[in-house]
C-alpha positions in Angstrom: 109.5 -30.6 -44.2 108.9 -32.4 -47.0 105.7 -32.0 -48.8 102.6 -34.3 -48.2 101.2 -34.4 -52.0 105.0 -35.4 -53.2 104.8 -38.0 -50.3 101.1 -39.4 -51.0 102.4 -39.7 -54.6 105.2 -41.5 -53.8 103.4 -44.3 -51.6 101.0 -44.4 -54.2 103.4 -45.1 -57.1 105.0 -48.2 -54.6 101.8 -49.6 -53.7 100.7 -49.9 -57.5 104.3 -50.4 -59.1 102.9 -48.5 -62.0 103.2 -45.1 -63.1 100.0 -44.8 -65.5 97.9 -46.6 -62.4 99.5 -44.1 -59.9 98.0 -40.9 -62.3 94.5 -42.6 -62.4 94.3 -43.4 -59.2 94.9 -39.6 -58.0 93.4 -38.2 -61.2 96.2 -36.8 -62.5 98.5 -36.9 -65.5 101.7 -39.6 -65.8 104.1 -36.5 -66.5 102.3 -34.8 -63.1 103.4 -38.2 -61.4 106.9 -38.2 -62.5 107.0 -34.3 -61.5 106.0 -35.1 -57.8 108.6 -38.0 -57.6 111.5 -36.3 -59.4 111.0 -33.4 -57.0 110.8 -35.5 -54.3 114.0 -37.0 -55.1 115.2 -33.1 -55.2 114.3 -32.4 -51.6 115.6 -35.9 -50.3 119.0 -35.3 -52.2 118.8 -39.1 -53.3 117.4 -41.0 -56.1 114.1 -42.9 -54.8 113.4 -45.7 -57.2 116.0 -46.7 -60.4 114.3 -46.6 -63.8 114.2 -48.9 -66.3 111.9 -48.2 -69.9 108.8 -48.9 -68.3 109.1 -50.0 -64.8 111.1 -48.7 -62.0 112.4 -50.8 -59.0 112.7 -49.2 -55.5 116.0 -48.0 -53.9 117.3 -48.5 -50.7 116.8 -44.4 -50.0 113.2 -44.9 -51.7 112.1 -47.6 -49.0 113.3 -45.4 -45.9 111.0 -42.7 -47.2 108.0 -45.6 -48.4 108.0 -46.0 -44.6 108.4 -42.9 -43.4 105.5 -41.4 -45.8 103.4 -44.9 -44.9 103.7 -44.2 -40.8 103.7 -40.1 -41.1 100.5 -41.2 -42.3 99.0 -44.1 -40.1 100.5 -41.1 -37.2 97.7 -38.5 -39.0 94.8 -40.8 -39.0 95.7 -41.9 -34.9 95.6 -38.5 -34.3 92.2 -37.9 -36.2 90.8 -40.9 -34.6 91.9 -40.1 -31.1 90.1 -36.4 -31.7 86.8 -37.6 -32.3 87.4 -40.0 -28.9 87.4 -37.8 -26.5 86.5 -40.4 -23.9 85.0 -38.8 -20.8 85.7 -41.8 -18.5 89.5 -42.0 -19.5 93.0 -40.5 -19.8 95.0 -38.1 -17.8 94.1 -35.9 -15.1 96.6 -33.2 -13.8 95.4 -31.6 -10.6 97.7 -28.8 -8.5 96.6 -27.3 -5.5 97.3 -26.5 -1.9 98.3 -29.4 0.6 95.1 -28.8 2.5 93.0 -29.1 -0.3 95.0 -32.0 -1.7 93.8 -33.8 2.2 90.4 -33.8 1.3 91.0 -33.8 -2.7 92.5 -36.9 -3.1 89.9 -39.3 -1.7 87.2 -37.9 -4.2 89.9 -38.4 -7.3 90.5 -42.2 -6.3 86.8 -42.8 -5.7 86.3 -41.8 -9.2 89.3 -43.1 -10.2 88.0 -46.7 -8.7 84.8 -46.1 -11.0 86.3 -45.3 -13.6 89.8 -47.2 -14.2 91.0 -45.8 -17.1 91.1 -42.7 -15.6 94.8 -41.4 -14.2 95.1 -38.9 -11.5 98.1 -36.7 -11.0 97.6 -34.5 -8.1 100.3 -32.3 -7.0 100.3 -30.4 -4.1 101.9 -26.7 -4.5 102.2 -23.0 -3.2 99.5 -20.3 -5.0 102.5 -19.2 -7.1 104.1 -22.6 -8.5 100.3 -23.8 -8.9 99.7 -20.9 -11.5 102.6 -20.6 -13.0 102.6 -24.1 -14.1 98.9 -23.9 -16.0 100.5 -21.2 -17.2 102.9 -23.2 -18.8 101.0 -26.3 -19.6 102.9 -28.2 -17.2 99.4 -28.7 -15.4 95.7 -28.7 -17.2 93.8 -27.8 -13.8 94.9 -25.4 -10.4 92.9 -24.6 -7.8 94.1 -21.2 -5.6 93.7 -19.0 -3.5 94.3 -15.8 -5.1 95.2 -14.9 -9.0 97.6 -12.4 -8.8 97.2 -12.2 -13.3 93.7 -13.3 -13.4 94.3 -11.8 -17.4 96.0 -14.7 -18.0 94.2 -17.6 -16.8 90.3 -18.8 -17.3 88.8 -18.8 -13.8 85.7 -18.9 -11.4 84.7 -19.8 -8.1 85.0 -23.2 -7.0 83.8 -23.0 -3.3 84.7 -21.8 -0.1 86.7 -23.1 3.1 87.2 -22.4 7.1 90.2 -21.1 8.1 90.6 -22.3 12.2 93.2 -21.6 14.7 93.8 -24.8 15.9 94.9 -25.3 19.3 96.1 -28.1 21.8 92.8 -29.4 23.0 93.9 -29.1 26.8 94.5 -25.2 26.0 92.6 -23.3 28.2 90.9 -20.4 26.3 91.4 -17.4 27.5 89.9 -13.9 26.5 93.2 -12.6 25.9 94.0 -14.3 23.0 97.1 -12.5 21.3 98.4 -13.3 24.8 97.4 -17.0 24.6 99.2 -17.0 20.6 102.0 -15.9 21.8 102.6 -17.7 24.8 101.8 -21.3 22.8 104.5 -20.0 19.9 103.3 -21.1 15.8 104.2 -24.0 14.0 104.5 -22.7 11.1 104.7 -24.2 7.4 105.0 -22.8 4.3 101.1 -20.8 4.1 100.8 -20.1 8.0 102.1 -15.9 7.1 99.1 -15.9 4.6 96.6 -17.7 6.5 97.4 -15.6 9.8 97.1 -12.3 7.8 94.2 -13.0 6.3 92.5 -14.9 9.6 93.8 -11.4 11.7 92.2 -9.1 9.1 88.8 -11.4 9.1 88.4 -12.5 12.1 86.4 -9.4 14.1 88.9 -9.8 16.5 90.3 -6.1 18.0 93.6 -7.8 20.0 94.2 -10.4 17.0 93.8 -7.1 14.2 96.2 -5.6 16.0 98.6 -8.5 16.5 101.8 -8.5 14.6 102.7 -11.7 13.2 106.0 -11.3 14.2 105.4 -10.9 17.5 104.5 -14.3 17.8 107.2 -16.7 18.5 108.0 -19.9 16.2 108.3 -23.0 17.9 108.6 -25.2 15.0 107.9 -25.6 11.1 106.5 -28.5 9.0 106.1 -28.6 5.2 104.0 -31.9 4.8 100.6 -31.3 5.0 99.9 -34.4 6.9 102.7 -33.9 9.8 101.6 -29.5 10.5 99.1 -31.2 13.2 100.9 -33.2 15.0 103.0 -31.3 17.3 100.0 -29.5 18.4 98.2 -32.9 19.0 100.9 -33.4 21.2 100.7 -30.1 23.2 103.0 -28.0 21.7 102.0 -24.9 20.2 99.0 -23.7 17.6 98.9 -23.9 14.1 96.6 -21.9 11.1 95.2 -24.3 8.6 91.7 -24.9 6.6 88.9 -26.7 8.7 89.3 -29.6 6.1 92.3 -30.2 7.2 91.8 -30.7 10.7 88.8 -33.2 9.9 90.6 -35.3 8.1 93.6 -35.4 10.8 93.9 -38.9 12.7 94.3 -37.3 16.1 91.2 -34.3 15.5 90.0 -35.0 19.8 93.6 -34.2 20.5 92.6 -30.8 19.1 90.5 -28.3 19.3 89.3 -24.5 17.2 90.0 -20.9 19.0 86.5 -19.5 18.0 86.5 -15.7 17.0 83.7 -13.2 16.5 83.3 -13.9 12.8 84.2 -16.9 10.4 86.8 -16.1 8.3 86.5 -18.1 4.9 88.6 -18.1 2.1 87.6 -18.3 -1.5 88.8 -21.1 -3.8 89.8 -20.4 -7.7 89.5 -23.0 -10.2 91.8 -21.8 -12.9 92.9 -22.9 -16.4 95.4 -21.4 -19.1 93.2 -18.8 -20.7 91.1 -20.3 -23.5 92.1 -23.8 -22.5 89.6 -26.2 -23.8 89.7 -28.9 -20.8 89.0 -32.6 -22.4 85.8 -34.1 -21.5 87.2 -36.4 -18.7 87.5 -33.2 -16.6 83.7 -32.9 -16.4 83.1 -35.6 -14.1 86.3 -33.9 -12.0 84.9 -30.6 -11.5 81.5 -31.8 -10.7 82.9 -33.3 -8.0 85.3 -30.5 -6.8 81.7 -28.2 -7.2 79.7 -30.9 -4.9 82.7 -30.7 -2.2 82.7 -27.1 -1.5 78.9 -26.5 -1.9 
């Protein structure tokens, strides 16, 4: 790299076209100026300007590095300027979280987004793992999960919490058996349903469904978008495990209906950053939101 003093000196000498203004101008000494360029000259491997007595003209190597110096430093004082603007109704926002969270997410980030235009929201939806490994990375600012499985690596608290529901054909007769009923309507699964059964199962006060192996329970189909897990049940075929959110904001919720149980079973949401991850200020208004939706 070369070095910033050597290039200051350099612009400076251009700008004035004078050696003994260059060494008042930066308080130093005309030798000192002539130091700075000839090394200069020594870590470009070219000659930068062609003397003559008195006065020097600029070479054709010299210019190339006039400009480079003249935009490494407009580049600087962007930079400078752009840290003391930290505008907190503008810029990028980079959002990863479940599908079901993204359902009722996403409507909150565009209302803000239509209030504030200069804002740009990113929102990815993605399993626990890819969410966190991503902050982890940089690759996204802010994650909301499920579960840390390295909470050492990450800045986190609690951001709220949802309803899981067993959702079920709303002409399903409910029956008291239900691990029968389950496994008679078959799961359509999608890519949380193994975590969201295990931990409904475990939560749910429910002796037959505690004991219920989620194995046992035949698969009668499997969706990965978020928006499509509901609609074979809507149309009668089989049950499905998903937040409450996401059944409120289905199109087709009085085609459905919730298998109640002895006890809610709720699952905690994470908001997580890389640890010591100063978020920008345009987060703020973000996470008050995401705190007003789960109160």
């Amino acid at each position: 790299m070369l070095n910033p003093i050597w290039l200051q000196t350099f612009v400076t000498l251009v700008e004035t076209g004078h050696f003994t203004q260059t060494a008042e101008k930066l308080f130093m000494t005309q030798p000192g100026v002539s130091q700075h360029v000839s090394k200069l000259e020594q870590a470009c491997g070219h000659s930068l300007i062609k003397r003559d007595k008195k006065s020097f003209s600029i070479t054709e190597q010299g210019l190339l590095v006039y400009e480079y110096a003249v935009n490494l430093a407009l580049n600087e004082e962007r930079m400078l300027d752009a840290l003391s603007r930290d505008d907190p109704f503008g810029g990028e926002i980079s959002i990863a979280c479940s599908g079901s969270v993204a359902l009722v997410l996403y409507p909150i980030l565009l209302k803000l987004q239509s209030l504030h235009p200069k804002l740009v929201m990113k929102l990815k939806a993605a399993p626990n793992y890819q969410i966190l490994s991503e902050v982890k990375q940089g690759n996204i600012d802010l994650g909301i999960v499920t579960d840390i499985s390295t909470p050492h690596l990450f800045d986190s608290s609690i951001l709220g919490q949802e309803e899981l529901c067993l959702i079920v054909p709303s002409e399903t007769e409910l029956s008291e058996n239900k691990s029968e009923l389950l496994q008679h309507l078959g799961l359509v699964s999608h890519p949380d349903a193994e975590h969201y059964l295990s931990l409904y199962f475990a939560n749910c006060g429910e002796v037959g469904l505690e004991r219920l192996h989620i194995d046992a329970i035949p698969v009668v189909g499997a969706v990965n978008q978020i928006g499509q897990i509901l609609e074979p049940v809507a149309q009668g075929i089989g049950f499905t495990v998903l937040p409450k959110s996401a059944l409120d904001s289905f199109h087709h919720a009085n085609k459905l209906k919730i298998m109640q149980s002895n006890h809610v079973v709720l699952e905690t949401l994470f908001k997580v950053t890389k640890k010591n991850r100063q978020l920008p200020a345009r987060y703020h208004v973000v996470i008050e939101a995401l705190s007003a939706l789960w109160q």
